[in-house]
Predicted model as a PDB file, atoms N, CA, C, CB and O in Angstrom, pLDDT in the B-factor column:
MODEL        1                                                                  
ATOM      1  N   UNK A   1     -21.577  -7.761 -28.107  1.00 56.00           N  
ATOM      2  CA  UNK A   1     -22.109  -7.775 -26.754  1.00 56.00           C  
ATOM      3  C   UNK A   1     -22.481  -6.342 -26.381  1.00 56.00           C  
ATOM      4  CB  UNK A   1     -21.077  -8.381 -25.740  1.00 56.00           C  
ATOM      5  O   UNK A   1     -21.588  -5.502 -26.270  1.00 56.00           O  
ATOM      6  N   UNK A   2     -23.649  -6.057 -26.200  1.00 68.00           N  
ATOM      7  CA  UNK A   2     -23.941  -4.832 -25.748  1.00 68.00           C  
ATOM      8  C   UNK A   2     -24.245  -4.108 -24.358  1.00 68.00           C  
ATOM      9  CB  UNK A   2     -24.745  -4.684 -26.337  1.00 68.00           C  
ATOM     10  O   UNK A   2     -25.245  -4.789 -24.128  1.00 68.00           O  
ATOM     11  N   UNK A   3     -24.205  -3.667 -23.780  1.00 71.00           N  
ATOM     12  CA  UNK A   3     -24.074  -2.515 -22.337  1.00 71.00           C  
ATOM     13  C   UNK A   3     -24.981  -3.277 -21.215  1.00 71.00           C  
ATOM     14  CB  UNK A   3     -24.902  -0.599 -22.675  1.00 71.00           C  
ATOM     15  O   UNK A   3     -24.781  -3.542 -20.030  1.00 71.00           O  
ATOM     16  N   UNK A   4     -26.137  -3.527 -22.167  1.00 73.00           N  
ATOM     17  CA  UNK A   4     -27.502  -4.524 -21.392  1.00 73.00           C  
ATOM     18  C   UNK A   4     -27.002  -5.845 -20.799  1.00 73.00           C  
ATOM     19  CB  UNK A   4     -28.800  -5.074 -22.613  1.00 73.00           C  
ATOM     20  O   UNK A   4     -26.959  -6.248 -19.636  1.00 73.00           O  
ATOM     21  N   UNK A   5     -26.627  -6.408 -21.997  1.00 73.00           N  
ATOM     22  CA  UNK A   5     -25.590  -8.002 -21.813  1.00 73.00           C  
ATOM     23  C   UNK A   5     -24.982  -7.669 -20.648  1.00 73.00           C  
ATOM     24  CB  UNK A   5     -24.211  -8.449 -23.106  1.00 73.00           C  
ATOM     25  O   UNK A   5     -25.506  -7.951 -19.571  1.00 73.00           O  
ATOM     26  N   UNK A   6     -23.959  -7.113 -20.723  1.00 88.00           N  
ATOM     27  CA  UNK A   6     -22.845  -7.208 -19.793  1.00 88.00           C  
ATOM     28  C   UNK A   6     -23.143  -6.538 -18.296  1.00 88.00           C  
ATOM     29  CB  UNK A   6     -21.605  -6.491 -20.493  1.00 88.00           C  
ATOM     30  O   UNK A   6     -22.357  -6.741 -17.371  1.00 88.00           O  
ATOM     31  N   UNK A   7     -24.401  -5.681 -18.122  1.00 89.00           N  
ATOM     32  CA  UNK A   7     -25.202  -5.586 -17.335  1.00 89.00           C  
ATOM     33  C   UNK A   7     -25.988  -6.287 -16.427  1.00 89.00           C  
ATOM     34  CB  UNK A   7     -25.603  -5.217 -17.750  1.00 89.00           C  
ATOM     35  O   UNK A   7     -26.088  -6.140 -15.209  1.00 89.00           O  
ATOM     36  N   UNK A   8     -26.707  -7.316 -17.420  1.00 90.00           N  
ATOM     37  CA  UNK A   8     -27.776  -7.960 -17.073  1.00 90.00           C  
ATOM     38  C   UNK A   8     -26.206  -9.464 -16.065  1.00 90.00           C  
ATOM     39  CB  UNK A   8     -29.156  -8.458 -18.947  1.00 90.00           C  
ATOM     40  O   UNK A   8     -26.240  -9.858 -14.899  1.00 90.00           O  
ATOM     41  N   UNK A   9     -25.421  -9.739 -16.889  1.00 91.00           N  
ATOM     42  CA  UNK A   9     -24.498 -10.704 -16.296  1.00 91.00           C  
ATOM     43  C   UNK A   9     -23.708 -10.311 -15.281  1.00 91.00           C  
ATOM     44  CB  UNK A   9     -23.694 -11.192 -17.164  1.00 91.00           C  
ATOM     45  O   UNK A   9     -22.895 -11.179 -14.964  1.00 91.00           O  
ATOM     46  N   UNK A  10     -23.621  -8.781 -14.321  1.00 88.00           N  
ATOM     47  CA  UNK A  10     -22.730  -8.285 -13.436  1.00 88.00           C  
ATOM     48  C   UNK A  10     -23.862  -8.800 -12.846  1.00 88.00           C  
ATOM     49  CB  UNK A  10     -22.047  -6.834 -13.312  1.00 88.00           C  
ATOM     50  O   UNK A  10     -23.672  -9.668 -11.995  1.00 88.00           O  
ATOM     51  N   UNK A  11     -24.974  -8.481 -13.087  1.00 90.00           N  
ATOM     52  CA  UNK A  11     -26.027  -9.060 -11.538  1.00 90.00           C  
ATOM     53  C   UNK A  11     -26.359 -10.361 -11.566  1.00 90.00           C  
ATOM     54  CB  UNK A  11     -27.629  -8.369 -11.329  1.00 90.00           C  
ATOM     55  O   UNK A  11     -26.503 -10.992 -10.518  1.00 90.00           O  
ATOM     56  N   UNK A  12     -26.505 -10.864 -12.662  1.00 91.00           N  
ATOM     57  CA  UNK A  12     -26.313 -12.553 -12.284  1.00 91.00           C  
ATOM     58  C   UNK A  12     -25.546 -13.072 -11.390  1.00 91.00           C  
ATOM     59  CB  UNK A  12     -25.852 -13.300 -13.249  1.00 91.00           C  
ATOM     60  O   UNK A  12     -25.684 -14.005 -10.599  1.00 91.00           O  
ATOM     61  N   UNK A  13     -24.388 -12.051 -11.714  1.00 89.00           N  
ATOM     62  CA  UNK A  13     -23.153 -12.736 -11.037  1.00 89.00           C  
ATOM     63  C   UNK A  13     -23.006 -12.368  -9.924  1.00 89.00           C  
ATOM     64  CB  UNK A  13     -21.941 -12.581 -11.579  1.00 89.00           C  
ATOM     65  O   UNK A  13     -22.622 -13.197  -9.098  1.00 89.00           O  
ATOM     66  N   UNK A  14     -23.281 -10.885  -9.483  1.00 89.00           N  
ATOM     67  CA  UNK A  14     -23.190 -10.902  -7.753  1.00 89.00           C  
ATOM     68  C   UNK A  14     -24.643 -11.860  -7.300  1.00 89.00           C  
ATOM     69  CB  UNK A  14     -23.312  -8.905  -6.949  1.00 89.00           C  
ATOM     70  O   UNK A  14     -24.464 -12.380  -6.199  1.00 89.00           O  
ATOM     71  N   UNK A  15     -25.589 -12.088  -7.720  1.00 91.00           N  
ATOM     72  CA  UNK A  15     -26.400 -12.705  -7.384  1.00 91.00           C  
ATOM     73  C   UNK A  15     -26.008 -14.168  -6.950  1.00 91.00           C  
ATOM     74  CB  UNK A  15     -27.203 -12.547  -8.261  1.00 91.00           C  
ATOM     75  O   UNK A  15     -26.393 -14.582  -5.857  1.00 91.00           O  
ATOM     76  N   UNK A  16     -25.450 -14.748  -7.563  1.00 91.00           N  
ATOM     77  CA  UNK A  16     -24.675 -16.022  -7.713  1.00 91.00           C  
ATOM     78  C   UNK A  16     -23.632 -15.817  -6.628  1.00 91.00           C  
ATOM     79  CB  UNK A  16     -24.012 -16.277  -9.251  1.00 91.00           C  
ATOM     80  O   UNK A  16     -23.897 -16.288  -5.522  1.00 91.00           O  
ATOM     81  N   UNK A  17     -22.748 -15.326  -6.759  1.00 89.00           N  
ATOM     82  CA  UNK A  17     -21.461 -15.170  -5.813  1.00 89.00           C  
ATOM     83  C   UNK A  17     -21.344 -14.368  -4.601  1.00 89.00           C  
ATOM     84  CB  UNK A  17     -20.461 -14.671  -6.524  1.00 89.00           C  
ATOM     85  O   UNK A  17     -20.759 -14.818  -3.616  1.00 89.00           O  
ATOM     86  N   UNK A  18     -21.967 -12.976  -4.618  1.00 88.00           N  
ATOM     87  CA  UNK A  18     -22.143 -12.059  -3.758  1.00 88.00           C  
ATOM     88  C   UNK A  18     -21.247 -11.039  -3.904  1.00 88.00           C  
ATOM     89  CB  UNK A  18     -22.137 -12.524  -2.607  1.00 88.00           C  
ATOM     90  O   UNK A  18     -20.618 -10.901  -4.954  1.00 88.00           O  
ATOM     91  N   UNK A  19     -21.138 -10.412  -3.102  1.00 82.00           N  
ATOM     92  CA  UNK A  19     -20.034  -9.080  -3.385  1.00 82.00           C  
ATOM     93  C   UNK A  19     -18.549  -9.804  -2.975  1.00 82.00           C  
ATOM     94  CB  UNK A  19     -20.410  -7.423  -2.149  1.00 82.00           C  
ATOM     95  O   UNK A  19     -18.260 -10.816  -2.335  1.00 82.00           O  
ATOM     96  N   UNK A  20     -17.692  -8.672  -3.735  1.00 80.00           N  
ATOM     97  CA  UNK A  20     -16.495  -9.191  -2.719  1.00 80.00           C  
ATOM     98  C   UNK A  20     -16.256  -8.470  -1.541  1.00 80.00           C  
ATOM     99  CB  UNK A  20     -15.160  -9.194  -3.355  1.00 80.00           C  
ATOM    100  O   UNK A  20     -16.976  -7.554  -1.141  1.00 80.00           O  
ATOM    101  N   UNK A  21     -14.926  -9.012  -0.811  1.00 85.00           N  
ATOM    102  CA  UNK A  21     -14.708  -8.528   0.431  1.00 85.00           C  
ATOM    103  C   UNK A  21     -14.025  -7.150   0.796  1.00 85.00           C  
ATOM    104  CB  UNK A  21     -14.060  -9.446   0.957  1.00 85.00           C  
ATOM    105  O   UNK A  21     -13.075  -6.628   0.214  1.00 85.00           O  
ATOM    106  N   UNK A  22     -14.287  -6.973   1.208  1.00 90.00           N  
ATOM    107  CA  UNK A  22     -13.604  -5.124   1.621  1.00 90.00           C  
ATOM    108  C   UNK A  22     -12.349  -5.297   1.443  1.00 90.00           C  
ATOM    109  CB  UNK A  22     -13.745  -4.353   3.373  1.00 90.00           C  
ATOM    110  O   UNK A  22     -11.800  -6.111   2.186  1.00 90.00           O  
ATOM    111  N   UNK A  23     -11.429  -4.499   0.287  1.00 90.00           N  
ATOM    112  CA  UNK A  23      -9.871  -4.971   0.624  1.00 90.00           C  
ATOM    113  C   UNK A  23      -9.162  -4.269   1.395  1.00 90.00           C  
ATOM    114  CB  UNK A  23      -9.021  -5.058  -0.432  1.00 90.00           C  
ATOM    115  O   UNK A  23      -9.173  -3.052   1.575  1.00 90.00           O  
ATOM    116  N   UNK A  24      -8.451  -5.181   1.913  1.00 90.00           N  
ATOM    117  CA  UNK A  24      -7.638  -4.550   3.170  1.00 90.00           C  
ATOM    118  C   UNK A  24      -5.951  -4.465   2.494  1.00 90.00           C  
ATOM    119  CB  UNK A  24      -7.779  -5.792   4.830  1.00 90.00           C  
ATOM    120  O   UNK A  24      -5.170  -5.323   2.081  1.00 90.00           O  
ATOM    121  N   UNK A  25      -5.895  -3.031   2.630  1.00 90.00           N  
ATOM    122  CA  UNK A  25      -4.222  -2.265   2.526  1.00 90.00           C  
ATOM    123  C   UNK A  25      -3.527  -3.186   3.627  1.00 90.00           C  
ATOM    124  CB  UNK A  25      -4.083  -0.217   3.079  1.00 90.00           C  
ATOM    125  O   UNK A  25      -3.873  -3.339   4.799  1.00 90.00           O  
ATOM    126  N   UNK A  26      -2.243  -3.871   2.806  1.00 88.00           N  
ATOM    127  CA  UNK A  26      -0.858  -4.150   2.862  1.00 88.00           C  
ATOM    128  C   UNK A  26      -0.647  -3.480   4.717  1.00 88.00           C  
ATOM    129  CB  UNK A  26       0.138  -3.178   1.315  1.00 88.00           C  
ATOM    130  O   UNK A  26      -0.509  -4.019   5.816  1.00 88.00           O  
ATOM    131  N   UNK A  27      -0.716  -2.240   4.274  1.00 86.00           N  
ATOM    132  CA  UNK A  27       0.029  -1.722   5.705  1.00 86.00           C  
ATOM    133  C   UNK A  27      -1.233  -1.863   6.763  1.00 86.00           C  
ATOM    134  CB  UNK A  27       0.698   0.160   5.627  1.00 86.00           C  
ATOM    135  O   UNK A  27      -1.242  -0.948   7.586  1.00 86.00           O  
ATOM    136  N   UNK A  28      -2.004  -2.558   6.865  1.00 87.00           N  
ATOM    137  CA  UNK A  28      -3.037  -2.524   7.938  1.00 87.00           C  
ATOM    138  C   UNK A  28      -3.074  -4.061   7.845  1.00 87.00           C  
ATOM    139  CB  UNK A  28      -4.564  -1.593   7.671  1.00 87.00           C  
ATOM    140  O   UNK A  28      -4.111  -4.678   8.089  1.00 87.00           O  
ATOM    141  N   UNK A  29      -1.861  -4.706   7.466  1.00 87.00           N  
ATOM    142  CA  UNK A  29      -2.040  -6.312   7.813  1.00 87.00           C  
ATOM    143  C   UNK A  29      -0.646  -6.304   8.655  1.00 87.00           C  
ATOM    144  CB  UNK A  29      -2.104  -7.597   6.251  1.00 87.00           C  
ATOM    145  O   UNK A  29      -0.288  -7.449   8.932  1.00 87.00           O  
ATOM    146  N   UNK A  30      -0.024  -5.571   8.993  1.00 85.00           N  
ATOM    147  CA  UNK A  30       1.421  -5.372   9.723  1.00 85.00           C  
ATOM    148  C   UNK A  30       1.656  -4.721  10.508  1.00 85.00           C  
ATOM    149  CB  UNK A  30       2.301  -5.050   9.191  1.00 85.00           C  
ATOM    150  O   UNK A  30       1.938  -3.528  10.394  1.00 85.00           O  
ATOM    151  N   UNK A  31       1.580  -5.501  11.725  1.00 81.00           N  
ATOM    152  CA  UNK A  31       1.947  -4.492  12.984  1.00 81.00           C  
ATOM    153  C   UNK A  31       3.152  -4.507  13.257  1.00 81.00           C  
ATOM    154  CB  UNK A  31       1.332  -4.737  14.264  1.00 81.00           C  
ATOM    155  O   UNK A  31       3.951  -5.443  13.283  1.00 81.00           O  
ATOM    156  N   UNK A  32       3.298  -3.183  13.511  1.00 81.00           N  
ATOM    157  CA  UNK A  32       5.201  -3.113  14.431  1.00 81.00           C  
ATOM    158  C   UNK A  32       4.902  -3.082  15.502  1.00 81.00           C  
ATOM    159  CB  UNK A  32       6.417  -1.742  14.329  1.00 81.00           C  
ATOM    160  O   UNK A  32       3.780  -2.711  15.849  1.00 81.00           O  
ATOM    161  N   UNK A  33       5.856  -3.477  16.356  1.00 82.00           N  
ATOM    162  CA  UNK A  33       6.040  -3.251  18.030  1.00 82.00           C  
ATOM    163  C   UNK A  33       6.572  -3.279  17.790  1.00 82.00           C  
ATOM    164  CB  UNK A  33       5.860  -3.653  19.184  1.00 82.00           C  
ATOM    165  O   UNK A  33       6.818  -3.940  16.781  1.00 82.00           O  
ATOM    166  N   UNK A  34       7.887  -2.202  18.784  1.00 78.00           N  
ATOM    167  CA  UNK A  34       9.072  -2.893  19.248  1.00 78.00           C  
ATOM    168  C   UNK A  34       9.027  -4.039  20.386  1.00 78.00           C  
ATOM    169  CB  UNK A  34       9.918  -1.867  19.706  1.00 78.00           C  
ATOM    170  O   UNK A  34       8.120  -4.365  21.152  1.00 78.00           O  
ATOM    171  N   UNK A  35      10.792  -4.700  20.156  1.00 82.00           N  
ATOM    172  CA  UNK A  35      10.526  -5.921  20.767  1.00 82.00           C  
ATOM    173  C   UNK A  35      10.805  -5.918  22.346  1.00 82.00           C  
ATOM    174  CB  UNK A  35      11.348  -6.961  20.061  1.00 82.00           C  
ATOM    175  O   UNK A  35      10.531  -6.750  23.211  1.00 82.00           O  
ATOM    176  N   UNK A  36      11.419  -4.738  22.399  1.00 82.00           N  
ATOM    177  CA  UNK A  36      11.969  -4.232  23.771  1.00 82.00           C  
ATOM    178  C   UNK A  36      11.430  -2.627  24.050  1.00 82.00           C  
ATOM    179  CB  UNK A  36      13.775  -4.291  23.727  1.00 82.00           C  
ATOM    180  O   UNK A  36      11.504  -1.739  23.201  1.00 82.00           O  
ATOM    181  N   UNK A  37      10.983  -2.489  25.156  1.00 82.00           N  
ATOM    182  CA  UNK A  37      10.638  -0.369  25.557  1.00 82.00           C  
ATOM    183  C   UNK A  37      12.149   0.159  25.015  1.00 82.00           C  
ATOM    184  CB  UNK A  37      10.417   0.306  28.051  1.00 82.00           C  
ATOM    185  O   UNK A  37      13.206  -0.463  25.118  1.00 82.00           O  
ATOM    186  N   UNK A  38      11.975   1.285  24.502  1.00 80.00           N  
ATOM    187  CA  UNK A  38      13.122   2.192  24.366  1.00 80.00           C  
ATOM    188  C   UNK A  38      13.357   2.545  25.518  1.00 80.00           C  
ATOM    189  CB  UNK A  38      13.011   3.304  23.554  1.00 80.00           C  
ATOM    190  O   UNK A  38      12.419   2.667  26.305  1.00 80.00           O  
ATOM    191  N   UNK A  39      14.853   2.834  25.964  1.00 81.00           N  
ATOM    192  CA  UNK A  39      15.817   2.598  27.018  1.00 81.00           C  
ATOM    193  C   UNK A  39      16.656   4.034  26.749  1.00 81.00           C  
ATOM    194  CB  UNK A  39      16.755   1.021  26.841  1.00 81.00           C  
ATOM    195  O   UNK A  39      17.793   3.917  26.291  1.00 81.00           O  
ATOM    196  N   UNK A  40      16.193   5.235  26.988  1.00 80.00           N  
ATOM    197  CA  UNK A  40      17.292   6.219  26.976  1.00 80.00           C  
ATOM    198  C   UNK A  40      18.566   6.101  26.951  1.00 80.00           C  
ATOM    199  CB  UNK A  40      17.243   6.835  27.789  1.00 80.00           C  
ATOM    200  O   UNK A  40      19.307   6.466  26.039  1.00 80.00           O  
ATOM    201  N   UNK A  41      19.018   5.327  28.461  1.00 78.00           N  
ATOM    202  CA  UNK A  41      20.089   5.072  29.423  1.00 78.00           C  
ATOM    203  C   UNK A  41      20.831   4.308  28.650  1.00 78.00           C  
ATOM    204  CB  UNK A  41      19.753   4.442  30.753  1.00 78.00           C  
ATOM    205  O   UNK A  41      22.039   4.508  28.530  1.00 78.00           O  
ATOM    206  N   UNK A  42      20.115   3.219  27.956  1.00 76.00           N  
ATOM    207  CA  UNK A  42      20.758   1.687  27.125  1.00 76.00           C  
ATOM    208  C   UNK A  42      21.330   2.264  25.557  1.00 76.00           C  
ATOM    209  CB  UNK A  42      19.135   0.196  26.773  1.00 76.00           C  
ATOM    210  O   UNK A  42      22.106   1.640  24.833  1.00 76.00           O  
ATOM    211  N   UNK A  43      20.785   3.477  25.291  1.00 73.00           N  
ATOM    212  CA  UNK A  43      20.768   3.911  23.515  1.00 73.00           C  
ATOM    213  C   UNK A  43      21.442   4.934  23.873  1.00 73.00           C  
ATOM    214  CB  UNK A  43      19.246   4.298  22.494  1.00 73.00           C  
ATOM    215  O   UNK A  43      21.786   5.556  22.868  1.00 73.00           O  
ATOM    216  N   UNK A  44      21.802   5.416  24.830  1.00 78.00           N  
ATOM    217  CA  UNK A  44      23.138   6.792  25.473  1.00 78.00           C  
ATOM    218  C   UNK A  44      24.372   6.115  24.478  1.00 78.00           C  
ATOM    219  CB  UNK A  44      23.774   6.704  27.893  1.00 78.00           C  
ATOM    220  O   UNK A  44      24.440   4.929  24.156  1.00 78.00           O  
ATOM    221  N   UNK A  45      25.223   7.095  24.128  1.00 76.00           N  
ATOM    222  CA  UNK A  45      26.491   7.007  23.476  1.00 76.00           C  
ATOM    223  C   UNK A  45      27.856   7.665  24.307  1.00 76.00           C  
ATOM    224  CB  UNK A  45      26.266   7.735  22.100  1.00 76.00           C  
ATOM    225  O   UNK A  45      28.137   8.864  24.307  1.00 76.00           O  
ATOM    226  N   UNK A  46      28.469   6.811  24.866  1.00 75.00           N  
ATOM    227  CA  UNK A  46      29.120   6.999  25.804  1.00 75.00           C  
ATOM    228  C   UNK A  46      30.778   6.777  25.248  1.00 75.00           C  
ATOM    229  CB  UNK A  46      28.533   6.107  26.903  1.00 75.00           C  
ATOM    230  O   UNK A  46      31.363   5.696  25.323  1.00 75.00           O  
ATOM    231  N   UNK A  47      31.313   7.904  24.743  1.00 75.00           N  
ATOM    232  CA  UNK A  47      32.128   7.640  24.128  1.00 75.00           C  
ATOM    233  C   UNK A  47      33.915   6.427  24.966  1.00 75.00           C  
ATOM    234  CB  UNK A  47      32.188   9.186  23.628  1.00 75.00           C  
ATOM    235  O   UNK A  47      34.860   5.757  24.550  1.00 75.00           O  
ATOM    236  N   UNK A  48      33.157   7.003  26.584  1.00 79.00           N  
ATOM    237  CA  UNK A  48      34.795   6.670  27.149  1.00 79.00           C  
ATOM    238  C   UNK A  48      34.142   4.787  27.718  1.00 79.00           C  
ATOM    239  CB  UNK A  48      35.568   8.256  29.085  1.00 79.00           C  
ATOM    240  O   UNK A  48      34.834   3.941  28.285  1.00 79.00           O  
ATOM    241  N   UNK A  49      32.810   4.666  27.347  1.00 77.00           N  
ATOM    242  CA  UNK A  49      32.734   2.750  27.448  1.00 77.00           C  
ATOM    243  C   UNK A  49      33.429   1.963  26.968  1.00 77.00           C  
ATOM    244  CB  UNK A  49      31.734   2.068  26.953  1.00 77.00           C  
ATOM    245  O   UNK A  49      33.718   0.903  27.524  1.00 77.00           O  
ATOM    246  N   UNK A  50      33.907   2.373  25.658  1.00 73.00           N  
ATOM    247  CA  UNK A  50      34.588   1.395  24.973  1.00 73.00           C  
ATOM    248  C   UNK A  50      35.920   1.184  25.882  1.00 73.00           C  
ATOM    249  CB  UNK A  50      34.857   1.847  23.419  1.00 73.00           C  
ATOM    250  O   UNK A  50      36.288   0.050  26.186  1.00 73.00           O  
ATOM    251  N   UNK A  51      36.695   2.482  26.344  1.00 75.00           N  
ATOM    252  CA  UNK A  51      38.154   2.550  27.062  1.00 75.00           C  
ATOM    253  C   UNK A  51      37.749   1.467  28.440  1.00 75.00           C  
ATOM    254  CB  UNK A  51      38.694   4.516  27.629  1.00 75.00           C  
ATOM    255  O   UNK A  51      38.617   0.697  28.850  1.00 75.00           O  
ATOM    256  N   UNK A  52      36.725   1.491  28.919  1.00 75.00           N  
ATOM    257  CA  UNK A  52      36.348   1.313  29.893  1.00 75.00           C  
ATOM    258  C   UNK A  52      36.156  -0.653  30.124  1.00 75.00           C  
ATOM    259  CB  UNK A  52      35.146   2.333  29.911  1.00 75.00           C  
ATOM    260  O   UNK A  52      36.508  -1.383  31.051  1.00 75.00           O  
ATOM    261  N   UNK A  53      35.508  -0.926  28.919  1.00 74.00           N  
ATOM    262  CA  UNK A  53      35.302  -2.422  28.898  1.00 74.00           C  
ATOM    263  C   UNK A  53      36.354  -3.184  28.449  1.00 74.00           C  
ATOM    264  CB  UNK A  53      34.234  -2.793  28.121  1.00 74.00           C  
ATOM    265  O   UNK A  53      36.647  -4.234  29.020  1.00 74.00           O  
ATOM    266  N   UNK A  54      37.010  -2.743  27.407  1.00 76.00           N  
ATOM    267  CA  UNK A  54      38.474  -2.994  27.122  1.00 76.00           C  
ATOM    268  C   UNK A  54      39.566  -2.627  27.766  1.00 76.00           C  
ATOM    269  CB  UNK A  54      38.749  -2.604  26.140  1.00 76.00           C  
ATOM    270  O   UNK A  54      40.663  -2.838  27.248  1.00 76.00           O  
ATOM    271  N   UNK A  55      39.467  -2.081  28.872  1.00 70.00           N  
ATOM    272  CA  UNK A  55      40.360  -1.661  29.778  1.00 70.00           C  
ATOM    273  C   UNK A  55      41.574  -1.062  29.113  1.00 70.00           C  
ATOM    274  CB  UNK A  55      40.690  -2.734  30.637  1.00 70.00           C  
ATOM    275  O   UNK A  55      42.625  -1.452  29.621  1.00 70.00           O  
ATOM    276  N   UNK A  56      41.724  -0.108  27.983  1.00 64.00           N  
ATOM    277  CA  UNK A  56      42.674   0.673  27.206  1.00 64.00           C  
ATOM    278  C   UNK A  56      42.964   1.881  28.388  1.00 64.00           C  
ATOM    279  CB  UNK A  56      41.972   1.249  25.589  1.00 64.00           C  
ATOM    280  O   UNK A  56      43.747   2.801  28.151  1.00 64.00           O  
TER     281      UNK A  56                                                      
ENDMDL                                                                          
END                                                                             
C-alpha cells in the first residue's frame, strides 16, 4: 500500500463521514460549585465549643 493509497482513502473517508468533533478535555466536562457559600463564622475553630455543647 503506498502513501497515494492511503491518501487518496483519508479523503474518501472524510468525504463520506466528515471530520470529527472537537475533543473536549475531561476537566471542561466538570463543574465544581460548592454546595453551600463559604461561611468564615461556620469554618472558625473554636476550641472552648466542644466544653460548651457538652456542657464539660
Amino acid at each position: 500500500m503506498s502513501h497515494e493509497e492511503t491518501a487518496a482513502e483519508a479523503v474518501t473517508r472524510k468525504e463520506r463521514f466528515g471530520a470529527l468533533p472537537e475533543r473536549i478535555r475531561p476537566e471542561d466536562m466538570v463543574e465544581t460549585t460548592p454546595a453551600v457559600q463559604h461561611d468564615p463564622d461556620r469554618d472558625a475553630y473554636d476550641p472552648d465549643e466542644f466544653a460548651v455543647r457538652y456542657g464539660l
